[in-house]
C-alpha positions as CSV (number, residue, x, y, z in Angstrom):
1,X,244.6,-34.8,36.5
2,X,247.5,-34.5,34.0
3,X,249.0,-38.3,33.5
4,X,252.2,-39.6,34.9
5,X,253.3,-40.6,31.5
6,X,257.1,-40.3,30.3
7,X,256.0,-38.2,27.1
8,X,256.0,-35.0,28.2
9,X,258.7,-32.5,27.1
10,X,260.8,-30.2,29.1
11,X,262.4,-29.2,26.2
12,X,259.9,-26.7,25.4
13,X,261.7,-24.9,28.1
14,X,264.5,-24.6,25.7
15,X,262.2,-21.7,23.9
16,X,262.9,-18.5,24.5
17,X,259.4,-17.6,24.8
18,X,258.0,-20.0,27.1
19,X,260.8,-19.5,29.8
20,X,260.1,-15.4,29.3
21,X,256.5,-16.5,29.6
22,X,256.6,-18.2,32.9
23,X,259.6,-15.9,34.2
24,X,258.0,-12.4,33.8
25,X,254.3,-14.0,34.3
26,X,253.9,-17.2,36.3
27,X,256.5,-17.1,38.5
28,X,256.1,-13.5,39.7
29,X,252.6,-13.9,40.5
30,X,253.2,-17.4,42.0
31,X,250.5,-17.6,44.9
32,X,252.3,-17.3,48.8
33,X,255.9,-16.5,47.1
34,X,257.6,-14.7,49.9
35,X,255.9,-17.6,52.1
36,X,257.1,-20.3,50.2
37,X,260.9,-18.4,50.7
38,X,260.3,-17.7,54.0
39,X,259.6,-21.4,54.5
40,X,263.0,-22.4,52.5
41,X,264.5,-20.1,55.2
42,X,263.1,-21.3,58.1
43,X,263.9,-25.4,56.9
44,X,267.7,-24.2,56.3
45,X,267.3,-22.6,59.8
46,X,267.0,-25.8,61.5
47,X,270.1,-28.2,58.8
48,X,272.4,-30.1,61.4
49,X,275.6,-28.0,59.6
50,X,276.4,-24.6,59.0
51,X,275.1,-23.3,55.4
52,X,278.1,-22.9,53.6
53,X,277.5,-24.3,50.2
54,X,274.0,-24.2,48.5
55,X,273.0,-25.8,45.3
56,X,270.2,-25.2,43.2
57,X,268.7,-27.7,41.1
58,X,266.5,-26.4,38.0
59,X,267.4,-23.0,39.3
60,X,265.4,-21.2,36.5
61,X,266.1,-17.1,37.7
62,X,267.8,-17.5,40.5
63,X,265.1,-16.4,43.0
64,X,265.6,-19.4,45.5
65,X,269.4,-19.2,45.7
66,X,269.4,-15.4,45.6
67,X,267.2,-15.4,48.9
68,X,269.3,-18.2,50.3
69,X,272.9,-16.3,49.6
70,X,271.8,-12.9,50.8
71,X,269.8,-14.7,54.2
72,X,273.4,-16.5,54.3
73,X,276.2,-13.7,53.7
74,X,279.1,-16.4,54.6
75,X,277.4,-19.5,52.1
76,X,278.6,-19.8,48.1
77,X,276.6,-21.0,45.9
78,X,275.8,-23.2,42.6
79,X,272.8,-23.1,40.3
80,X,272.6,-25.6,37.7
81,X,269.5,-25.2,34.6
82,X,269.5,-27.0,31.2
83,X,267.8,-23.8,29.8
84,X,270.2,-21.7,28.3
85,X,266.7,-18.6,28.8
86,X,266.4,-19.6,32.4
87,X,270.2,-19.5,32.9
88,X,270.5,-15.9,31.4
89,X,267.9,-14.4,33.7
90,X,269.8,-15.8,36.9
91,X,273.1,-14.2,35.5
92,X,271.3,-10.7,35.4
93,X,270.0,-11.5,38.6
94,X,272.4,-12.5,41.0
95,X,275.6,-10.7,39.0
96,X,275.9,-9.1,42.2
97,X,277.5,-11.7,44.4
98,X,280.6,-12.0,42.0
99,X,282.4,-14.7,43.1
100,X,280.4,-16.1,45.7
101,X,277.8,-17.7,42.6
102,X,278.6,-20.3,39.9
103,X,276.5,-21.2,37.2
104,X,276.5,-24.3,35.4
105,X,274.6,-25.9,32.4
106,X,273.2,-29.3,33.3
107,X,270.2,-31.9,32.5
108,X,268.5,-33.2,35.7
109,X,266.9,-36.0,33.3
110,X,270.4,-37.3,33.4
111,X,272.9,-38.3,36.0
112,X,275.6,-36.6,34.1
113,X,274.2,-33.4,35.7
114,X,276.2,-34.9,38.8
115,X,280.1,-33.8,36.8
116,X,278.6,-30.5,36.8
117,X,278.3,-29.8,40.4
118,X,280.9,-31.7,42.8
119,X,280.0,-32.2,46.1
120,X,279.1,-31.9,48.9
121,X,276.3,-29.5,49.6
122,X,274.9,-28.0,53.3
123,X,272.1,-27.5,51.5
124,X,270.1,-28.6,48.3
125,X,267.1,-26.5,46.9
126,X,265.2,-26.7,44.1
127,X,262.0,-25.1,43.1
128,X,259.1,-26.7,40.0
129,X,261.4,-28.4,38.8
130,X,262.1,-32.0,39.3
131,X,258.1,-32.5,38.1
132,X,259.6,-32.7,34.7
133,X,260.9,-35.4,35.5
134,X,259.6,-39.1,35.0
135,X,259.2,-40.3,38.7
136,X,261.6,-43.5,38.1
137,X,264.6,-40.3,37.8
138,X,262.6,-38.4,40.7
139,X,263.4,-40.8,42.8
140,X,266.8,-41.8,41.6
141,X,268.0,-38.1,41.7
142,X,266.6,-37.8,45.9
143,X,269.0,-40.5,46.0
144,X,271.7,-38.9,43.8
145,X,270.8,-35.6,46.3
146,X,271.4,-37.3,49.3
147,X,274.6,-38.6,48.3
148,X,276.0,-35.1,47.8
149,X,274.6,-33.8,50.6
150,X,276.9,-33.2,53.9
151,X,276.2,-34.6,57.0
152,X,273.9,-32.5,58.7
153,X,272.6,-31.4,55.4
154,X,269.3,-30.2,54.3
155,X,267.1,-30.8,50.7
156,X,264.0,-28.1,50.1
157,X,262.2,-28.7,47.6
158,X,259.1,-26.4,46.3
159,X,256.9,-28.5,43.8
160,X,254.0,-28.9,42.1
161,X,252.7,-31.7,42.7
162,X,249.7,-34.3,41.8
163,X,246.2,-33.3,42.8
164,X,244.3,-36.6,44.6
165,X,241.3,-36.2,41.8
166,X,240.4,-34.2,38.7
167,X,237.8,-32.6,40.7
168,X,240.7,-30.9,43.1
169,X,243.1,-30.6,40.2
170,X,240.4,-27.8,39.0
171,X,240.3,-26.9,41.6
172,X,243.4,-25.4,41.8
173,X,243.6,-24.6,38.7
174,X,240.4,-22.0,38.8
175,X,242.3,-20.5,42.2
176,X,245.7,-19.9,40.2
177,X,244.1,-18.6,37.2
178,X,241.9,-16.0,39.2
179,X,245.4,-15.4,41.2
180,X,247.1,-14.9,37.9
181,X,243.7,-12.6,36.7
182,X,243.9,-10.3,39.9
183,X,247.3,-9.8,39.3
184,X,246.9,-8.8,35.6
185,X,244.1,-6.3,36.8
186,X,246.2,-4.6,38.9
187,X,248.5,-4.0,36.5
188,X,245.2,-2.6,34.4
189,X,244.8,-5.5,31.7
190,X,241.8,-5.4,30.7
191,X,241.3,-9.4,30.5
192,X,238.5,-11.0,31.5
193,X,238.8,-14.3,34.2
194,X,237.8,-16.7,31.4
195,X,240.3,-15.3,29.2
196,X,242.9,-15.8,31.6
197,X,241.7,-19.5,33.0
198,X,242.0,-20.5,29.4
199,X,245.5,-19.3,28.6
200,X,246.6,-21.3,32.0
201,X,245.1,-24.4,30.8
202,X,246.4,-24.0,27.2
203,X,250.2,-22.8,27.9
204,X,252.9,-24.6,26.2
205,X,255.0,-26.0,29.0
206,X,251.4,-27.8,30.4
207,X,252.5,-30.9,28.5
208,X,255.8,-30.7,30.6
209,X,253.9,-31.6,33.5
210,X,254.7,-35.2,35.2
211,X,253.2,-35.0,38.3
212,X,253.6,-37.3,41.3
213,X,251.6,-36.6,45.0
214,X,254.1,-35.1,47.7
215,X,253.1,-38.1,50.3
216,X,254.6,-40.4,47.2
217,X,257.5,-38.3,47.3
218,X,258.1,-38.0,50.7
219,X,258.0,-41.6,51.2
220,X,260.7,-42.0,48.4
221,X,263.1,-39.2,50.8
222,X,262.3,-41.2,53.5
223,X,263.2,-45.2,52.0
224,X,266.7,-43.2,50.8
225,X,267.2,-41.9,54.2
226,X,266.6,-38.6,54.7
227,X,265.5,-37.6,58.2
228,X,262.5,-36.0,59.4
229,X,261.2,-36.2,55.7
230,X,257.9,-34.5,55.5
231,X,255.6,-32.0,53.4
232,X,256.1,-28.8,55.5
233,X,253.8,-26.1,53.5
234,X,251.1,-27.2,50.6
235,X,248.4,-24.6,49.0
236,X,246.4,-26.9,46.4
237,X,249.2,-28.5,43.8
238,X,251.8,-26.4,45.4
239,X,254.3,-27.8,48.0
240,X,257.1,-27.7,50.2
241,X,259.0,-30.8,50.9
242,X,262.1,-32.4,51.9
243,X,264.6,-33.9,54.4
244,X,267.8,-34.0,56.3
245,X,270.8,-36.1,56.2
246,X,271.9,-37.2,59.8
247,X,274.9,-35.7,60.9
248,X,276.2,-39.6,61.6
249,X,276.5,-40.3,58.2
């Protein structure tokens, strides 16, 4: 499975290209996408507060806070990206809700990001990615999240996340790439599986990668604090996760 190192770059999500890439390929065809949202929903559902400010980490499009703000007419916003491509694509996307929406430049990989989005937050939501991240600053920024989060508050986070073996890591990555080839059929590519399933495996942000296991991760919510941590949804390398901050604190 791809190593936990430090060396990995998400700066190649500084490129024009490979944001586009993943935008207008990937991410629309991400396996169970209206379930994973409908999860996000549901977990916001059940936040000891009222949803009235929502911040997105890594918010690449928009697509997570969009759902949120238009599920949550009375809740404002903020989506924070260090990629000036990803950041574009949420301004054309959510330049509908005017001044209900804020969007800020900032670097996860650095707790500066924190000036860039005051607190506090009903909810925090993120979606792939804090797996850019080395997991020493994984963990540090749960903690940083449940500091700005209000009592009552609720973190969501849909990941990718480390596969137990290399066996089940190719697993998943055969079942995304035929995902990914079923899609391109339907749009009448004519691609063949193999083709596909080796662009996947070869795409630039791959090296990005720094993947942790979600029972890792939810053990790190749960030594900071957060209540009720837990994986709540998982298909292969994909998975929903998070926790709550008790409304005594």
């Amino acid at each position: 499975m791809p190593t936990n190192s430090e060396s990995g770059s998400a700066d190649v999500w500084q490129r024009p290209d490979v944001a586009h890439g993943f935008l207008d390929e990937r991410s629309l065809a991400l396996p169970y996408r209206a379930e994973q949202l409908e999860v996000v929903l549901r977990l916001l559902r059940h936040a000891g507060t009222p949803i009235r400010r929502v911040l997105d980490l890594g918010c690449g499009d928009g697509v997570i806070l969009e759902t949120v703000l238009r599920a949550v007419p009375e809740a404002s916003g903020v989506g924070l990206d260090f990629s000036e491509p990803m950041l574009e694509r949420a301004r054309q996307r959510l330049e509908g809700l005017g001044p209900r929406l804020e969007l800020v430049r900032g670097d996860l990989r650095d707790t500066a990001w924190q000036r860039r989005a005051s607190g506090p937050f009903d909810a925090v939501v993120s979606g792939f990615a804090i797996h850019h991240l080395p997991d020493g600053r994984k963990r540090a920024l749960y903690a940083e999240i449940y500091e700005r989060l209000a009592p009552g508050g609720a973190f969501v986070n849909c990941e990718h996340v480390a596969s137990p073996t290399p066996e089940v890591e190719a697993m998943f990555d055969e079942a995304n790439a035929e995902h990914l080839w079923n899609q391109r059929r339907r749009r009448g590519e004519d691609v063949t599986f193999d083709e596909v399933h080796r662009e996947y495996l070869t795409r630039p942000d791959r090296a990005a990668n720094i993947l942790a296991p979600v029972e890792t991760q939810v053990a790190w919510l749960r030594e900071i604090g957060f209540h009720n941590a837990d994986c709540f949804w998982k298909w292969f390398e994909l998975a929903i996760f998070g926790g709550y901050k008790s409304a005594d604190q």
